[in-house]
C-alpha positions as CSV (number, residue, x, y, z in Angstrom):
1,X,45.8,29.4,-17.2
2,X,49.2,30.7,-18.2
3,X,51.1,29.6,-21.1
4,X,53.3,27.1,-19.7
5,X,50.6,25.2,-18.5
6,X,48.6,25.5,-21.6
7,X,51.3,24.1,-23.9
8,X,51.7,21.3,-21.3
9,X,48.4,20.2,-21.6
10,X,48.2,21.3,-25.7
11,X,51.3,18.3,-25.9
12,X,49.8,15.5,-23.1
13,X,46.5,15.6,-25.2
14,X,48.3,15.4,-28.4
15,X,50.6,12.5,-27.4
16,X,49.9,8.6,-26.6
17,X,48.4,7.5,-23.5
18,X,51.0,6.1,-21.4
19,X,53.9,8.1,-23.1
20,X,55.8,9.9,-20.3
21,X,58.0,13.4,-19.2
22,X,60.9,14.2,-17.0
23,X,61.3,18.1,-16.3
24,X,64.3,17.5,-18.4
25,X,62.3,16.5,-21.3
26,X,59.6,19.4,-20.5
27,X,62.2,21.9,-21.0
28,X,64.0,20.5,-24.1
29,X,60.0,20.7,-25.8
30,X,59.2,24.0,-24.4
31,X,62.4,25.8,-23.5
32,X,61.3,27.1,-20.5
33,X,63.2,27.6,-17.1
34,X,63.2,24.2,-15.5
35,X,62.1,25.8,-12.0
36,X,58.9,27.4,-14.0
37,X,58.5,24.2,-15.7
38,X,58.2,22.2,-12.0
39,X,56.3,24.6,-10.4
40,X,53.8,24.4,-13.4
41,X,53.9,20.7,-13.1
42,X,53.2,20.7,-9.5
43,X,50.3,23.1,-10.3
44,X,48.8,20.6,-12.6
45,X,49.3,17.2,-10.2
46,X,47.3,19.6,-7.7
47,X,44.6,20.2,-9.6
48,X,44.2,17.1,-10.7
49,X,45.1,17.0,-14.4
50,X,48.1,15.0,-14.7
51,X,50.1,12.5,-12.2
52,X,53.3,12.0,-11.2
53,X,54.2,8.4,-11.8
54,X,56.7,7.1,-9.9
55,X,59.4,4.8,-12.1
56,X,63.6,4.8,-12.5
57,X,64.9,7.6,-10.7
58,X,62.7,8.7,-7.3
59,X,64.9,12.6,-8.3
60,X,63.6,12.4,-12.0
61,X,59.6,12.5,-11.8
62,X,57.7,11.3,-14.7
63,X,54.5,12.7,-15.5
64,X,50.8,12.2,-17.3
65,X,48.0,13.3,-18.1
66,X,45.2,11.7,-15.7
């Protein structure tokens, strides 16, 4: 797993159930490009360890871990 992912899942396990992130937010924690940071995220909704949840903005994603 690379280390994008890693620190994804190191902060969603860490956190609250039910507290959510944009991209946006992903790359003010991480600081990573944002196009890394989606592709990542998309990576993760396919294999099945977070979801998207769709709420506010349909262009501004939010996501969790499943």
């Amino acid at each position: 797993m690379d280390g994008i992912k890693a620190k994804m899942l190191k902060v969603l396990s860490a956190i609250p159930n039910g507290v959510l992130y944009s991209t946006a937010d992903w790359h003010r924690l991480l600081g990573d490009d944002k196009r890394e940071i989606r592709a990542r995220l998309d990576e993760l909704e396919a294999e099945g360890k977070i979801e998207i949840v769709k709420r506010g903005r349909p262009d501004k994603p939010l996501y969790k871990l499943r």
